[in-house]
N, C-alpha and C positions, 0 to 999 in steps of 0.2 A: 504493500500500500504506500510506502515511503516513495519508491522509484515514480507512482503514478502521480501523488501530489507533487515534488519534485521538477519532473519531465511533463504533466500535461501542459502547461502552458505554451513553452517550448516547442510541442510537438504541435498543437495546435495553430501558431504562429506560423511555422515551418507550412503547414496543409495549406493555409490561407493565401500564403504570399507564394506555393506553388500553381493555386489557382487562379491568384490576377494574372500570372505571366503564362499560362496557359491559357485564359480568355485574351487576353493582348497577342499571344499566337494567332491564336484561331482567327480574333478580327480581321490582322492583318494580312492573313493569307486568302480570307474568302475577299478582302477588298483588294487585295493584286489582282484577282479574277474578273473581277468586275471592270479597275479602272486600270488605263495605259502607264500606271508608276509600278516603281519597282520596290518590293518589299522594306529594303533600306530606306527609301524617301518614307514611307508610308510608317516604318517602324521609329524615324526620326522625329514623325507629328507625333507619335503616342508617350505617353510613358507612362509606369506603373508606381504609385507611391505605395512600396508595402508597409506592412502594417507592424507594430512595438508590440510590447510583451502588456505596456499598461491599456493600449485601445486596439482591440481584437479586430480590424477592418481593415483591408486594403483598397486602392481604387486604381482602375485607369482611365488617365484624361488622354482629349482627344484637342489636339493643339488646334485652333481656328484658323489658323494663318491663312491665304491665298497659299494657291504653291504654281510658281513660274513654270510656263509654257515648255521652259527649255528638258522639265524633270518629266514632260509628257512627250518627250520625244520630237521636240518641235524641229524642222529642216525649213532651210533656207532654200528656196527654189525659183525659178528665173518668174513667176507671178505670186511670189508673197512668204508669207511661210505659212505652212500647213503642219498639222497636227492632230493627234487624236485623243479626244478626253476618256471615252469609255469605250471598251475594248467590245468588236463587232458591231461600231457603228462606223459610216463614212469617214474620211476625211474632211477633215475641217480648214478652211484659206484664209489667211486674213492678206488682202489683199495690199497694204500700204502697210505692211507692217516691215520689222528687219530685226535681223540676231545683232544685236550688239555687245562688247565686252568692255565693259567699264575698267581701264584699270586700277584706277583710287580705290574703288570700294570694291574691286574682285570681286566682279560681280556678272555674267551673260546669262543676259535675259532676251526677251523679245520687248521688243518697242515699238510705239508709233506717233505721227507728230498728234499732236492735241491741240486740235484744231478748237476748240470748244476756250483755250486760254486768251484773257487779252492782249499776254505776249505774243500770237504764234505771228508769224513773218513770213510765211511760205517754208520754214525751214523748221524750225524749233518753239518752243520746247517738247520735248516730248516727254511721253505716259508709258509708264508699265505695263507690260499684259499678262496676266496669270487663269489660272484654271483654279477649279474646285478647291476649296481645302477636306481634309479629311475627315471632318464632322459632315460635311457635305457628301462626301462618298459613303460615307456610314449609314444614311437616312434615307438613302438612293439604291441602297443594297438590301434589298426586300427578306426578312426573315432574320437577319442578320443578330439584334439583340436576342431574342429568343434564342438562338443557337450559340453564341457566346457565353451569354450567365447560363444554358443547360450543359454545356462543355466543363466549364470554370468549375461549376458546381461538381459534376464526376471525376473531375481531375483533383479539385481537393479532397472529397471524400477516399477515393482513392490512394493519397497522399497522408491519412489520416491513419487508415488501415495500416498500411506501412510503419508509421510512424509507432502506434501501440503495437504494433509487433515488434519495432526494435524494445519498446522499453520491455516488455514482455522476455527479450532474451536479455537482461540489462545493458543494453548499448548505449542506453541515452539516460 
């Protein structure tokens, strides 16, 4: 009975913060399917705050940001640059637009003049163009929270199991 008051907390900790990071799996793999980014971009919007020994909760956030044209695969081509946001639809053109690479702020994106400014002169200034962010592809990907918290959830139960089985052989 010592090993179980001891080690449950512990183990319990352990179960919980093994199922955000298995719900933050799972999101981001059914949302590479969906949209034209790649797991690394899409794992960069996310992150998982696990959870302490004093508050039993972990969470994952889903970072708002816009995420630039260029992490959707965007090409420069002789009428604009075209790109695709969600995988199995057309290609998309923006017709007046251009790859540019900032090098102060190390930065290529796509741009276009911003014609809408009272500065613009036929030349400048110009605007950013970005695509979705990833809270946007999450609410667009039909089923998606249902399938994560029921993931999350069997993956810590399962993590749990494990876990009293080590204290069970005294490992923990």
């Amino acid at each position: 009975m010592t090993a179980y008051r001891n080690s449950s907390r512990k183990a319990i900790q352990r179960s919980i913060n093994f199922g955000a990071k298995q719900g933050q799996k799972t999101g981001v793999d059914e949302m590479a399917k969906k949209a034209n980014l790649t797991k690394k971009t899409i794992r960069e919007h996310t992150k998982v705050y696990p959870t302490s020994i004093s508050a039993l909760s972990a969470k994952v956030v889903l970072k708002g940001e816009p995420i630039s044209l260029i992490e959707y695969k965007a090409r420069q081509t002789a009428k604009g640059v075209s790109f695709r946001i969600w995988k199995g639809k057309p290609l998309e053109r923006y017709r007046h637009a251009f790859i540019w690479t900032l090098i102060k702020e190390r930065y290529t994106g796509v741009f276009e003049p911003n014609v809408d400014s009272p500065r613009f002169n036929g030349f400048g200034p110009y605007r950013r163009k970005s695509g979705p962010g990833v809270p946007t592809i999450y609410e667009k990907t039909q089923g998606l929270a249902g399938k994560v918290e029921q993931i999350a959830a069997e993956k810590m139960m399962g993590e749990l199991k494990r876990q009293v089985g080590l204290i069970d052989r005294g490992f923990l």
